[in-house]
N, C-alpha and C positions, 0 to 999 in steps of 0.2 A: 758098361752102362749099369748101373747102379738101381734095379727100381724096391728094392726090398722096403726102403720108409717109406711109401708111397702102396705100396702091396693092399690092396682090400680085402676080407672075406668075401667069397661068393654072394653071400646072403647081403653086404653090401653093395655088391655091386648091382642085385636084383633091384633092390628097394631104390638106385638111383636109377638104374634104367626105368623103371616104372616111374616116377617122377617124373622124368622126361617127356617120356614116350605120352604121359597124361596129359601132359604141356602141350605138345605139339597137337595132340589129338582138338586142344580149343585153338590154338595159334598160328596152324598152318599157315603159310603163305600161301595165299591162291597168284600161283602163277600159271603160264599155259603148257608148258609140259609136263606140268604136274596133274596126277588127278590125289583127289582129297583121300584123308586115313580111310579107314574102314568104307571105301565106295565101295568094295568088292571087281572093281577094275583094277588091271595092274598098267602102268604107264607105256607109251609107245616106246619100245627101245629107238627108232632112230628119234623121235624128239628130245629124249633125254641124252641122247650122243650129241647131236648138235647142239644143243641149250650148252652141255657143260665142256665142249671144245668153245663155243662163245665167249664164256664167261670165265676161260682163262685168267682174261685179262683185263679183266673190264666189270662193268657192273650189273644188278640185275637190270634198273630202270634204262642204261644205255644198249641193252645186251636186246631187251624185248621185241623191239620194234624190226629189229635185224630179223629174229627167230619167226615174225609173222610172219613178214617177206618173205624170207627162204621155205615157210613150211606152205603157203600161198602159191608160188611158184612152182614150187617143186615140194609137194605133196607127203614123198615115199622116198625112201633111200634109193629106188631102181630111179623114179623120174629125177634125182638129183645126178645117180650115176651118166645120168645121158643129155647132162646141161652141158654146152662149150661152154670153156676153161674160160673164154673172155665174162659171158656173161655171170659166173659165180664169183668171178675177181671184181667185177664190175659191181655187183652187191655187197662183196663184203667190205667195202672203202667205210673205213670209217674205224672197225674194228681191230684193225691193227695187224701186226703180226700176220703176212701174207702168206708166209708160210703154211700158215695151219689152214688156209684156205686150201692150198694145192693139195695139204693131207685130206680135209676134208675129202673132197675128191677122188683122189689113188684110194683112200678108205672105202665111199660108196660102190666105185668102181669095183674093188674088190670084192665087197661082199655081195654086187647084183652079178656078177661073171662067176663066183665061188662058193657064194653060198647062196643061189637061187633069188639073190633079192632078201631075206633074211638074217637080221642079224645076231651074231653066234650070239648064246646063253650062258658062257661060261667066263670068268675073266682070263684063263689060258686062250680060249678060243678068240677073244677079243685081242689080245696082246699079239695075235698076229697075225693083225691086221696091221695094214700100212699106218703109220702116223700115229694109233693108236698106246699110250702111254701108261705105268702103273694107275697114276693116279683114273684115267676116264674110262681103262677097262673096270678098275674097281667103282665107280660110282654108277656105269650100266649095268656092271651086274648084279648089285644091290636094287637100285631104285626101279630099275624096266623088268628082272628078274628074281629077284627078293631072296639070292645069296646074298650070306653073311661072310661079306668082303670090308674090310680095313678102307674106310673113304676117308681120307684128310686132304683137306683142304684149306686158305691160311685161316675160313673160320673156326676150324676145328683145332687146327695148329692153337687158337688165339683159346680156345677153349682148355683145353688141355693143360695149357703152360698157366694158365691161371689155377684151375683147379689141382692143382698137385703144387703150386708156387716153384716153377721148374726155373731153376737159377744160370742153366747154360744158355747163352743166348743163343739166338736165330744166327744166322743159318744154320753154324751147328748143332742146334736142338732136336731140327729135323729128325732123325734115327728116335730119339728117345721118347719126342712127342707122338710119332706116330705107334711107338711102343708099347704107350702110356692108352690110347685110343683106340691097339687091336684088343685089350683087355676087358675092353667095354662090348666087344664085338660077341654078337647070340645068337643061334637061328631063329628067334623069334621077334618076325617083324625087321627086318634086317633093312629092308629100302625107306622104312619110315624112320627108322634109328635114326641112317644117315641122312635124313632128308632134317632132324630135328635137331640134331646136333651141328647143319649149315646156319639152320632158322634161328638156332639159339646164338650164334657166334654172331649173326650176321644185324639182329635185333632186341638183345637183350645185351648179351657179352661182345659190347661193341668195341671199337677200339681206341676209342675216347671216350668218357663218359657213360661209362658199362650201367646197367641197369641195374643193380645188384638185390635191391632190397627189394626187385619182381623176381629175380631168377628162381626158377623151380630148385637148382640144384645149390641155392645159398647154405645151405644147411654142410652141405658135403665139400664147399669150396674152400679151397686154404688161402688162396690170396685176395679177394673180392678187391680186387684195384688193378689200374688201366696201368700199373709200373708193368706189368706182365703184357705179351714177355717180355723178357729184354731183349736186348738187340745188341750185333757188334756194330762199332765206328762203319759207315760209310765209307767205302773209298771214292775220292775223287772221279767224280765222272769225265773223262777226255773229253776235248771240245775238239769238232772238226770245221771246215770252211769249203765252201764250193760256191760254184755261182750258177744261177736257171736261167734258162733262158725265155724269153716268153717274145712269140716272134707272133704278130697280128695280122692277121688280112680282111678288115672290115670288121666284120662279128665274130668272127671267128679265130682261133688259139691254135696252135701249131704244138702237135704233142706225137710222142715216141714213145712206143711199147721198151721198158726192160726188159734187160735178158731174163729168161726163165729164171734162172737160179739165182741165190744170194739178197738182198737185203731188198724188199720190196719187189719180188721177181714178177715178172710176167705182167704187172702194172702199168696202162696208163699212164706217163708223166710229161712234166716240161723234160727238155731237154736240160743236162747238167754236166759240170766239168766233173773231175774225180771230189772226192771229198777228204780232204788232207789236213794235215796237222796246222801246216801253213797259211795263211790267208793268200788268195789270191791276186795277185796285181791285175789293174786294168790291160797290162800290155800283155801278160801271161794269161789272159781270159781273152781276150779277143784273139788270138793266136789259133784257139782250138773254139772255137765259135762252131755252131755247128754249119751256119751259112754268114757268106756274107752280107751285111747290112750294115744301115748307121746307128750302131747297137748305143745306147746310155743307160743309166744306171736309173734305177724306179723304185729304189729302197731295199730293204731287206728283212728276216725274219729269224727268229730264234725259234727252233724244235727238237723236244729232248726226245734221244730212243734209250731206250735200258740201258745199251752202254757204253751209249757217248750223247752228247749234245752239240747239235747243229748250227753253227749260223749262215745262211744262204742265201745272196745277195741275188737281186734281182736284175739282168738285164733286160732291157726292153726293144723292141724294133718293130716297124712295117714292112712288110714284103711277102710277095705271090714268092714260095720254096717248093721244088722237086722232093717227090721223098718224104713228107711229114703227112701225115696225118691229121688233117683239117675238123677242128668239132667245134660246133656252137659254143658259145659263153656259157650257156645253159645246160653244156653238158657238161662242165667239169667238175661237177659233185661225185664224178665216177672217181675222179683221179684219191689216193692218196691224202691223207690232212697234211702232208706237209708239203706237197703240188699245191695244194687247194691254196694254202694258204698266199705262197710264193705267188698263185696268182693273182687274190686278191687283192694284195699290194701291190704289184705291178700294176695291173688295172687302177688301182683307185677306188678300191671298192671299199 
């Protein structure tokens, strides 16, 4: 990796960091696990663990209403440590990626049984913790601890590859941008850094339609345009096929916990065949039904996940079943968006 054209004087780099850092100091986002620059408070570390396990994958304004919830509920890292596994799965529907639910959890748990309820201060001491990753140990111990840790994230990814005009695309740029981003890295003020350098990526250096001619750092920018970064070709995303099952009794929906593990684990859903390369035949789906009934068909639904795309035809039936799990209509906003959806169409809704 190659950064010597790109290389700054210190005294460059000073005079951008302060441009920034000035930026942020009027532009903050006021969000709720943030507190503002210079309050002289420094941010809850378990707030800023959960906001940025949230926001993974997803966004601030979809990300918020989650973070009240769960900080409503369950207060503290120890009162989330000592939520049942249904009810925190049962909140996080919606947010995706359930996995990072069950980490969430093995994480609070760890740190209320190992470190007193307290969570560690350091990013070694964060990284092992269950579930815990480069990227979320490094943005707690910046922003709740205010080490001067290397935080990239694809705002800052999207910052970087602009200001330097970095020509390798994504995803191999990864190494070099965050490269390109510990150089920027100070002991001074190190949780507002990376809190301004999100804020910048995330509303000014947008990813269409970049702001340029407000950005503080226009002056030190080498490529001011949204060609940045580049990207390689997409590969094809696999299509799979399965069928739900949505079996009725009155008001009520017939649903099956997942296994723990693997792709939506431990979830609420309709019941489902496997999910295969193949489409299913009506006689190879009634076959492995999960009871039997006078099953028909009620439509179907397209759902993409990272890396594959779903389509999941809907069967329909009435009947009192052994064995299933009975919930109101009104509850199945617990389930999964892609349950949800499989049973909105089936219903009719």
């Amino acid at each position: 990796m190659a950064l010597s054209c790109i290389a700054q004087p210190m005294s460059d780099v000073a005079a951008l960091r302060a441009r920034l850092l000035a930026w942020y100091d009027e532009n903050a986002r006021a969000l709720p696990w943030r507190v503002p620059p210079h309050s002289g408070r420094r941010a809850d570390p378990y707030f800023v663990w959960l906001s940025e396990v949230m926001l993974q994958q997803t966004t601030v304004p979809h990300a918020t209403p989650y973070f009240l919830t769960f900080t409503s509920r369950w207060p503290t890292v120890s009162a989330l440590a000592a939520a049942p596994d249904a009810d925190v799965m049962a909140a996080w529907a919606g947010l995706g990626y359930y996995a990072r639910a069950r980490n969430l959890l093995a994480c609070a748990r760890a740190v209320a049984a190992d470190h007193g309820g307290v969570v560690p201060d350091t990013e070694e001491g964060l990284r092992a913790l269950p579930g815990v990753g480069a990227y979320t140990a490094a943005a707690v111990a910046a922003i709740a601890f205010d080490r001067p840790a290397n935080v990239v994230d694809g705002n800052v990814e999207r910052v970087m590859a602009r200001l330097y005009a970095v020509e390798t695309p994504l995803p191999e740029a990864k190494p070099e941008l965050k490269a390109l981003a510990a150089r920027l890295v100070a002991d001074d003020r190190p949780g507002d850094w990376a809190q301004a350098l999100m804020d910048l990526g995330a509303t000014v250096c947008r990813p269409k339609s970049p702001l340029c001619t407000i950005c503080p750092l226009l002056a030190d920018c080498a490529a001011c345009s949204d060609a940045y970064p580049k990207k390689s070709p997409k590969a094809d995303r696999p299509r799979r096929h399965g069928v739900a099952w949505l079996l009725t009794k009155g008001g009520k929906v017939a649903l099956v916990r997942r296994p723990p593990k693997g792709l939506l684990g431990g979830m609420l859903a309709l019941p489902t065949t496997d999910w295969r390369a193949m489409p299913w035949t009506d006689a190879e789906a009634l076959a492995v039904a999960p009871v039997s009934a006078a099953w028909k068909g009620a439509g179907s639904i397209e759902h993409v996940f990272t890396h594959f795309a779903l389509t999941l035809r809907v069967m329909r039936a009435e009947s009192d079943a052994p064995d299933v799990e009975w919930t109101d209509r009104s509850g199945l906003e617990a389930m999964p968006s892609v349950f949800l959806k499989a049973a909105r169409v089936g219903l009719g809704l």
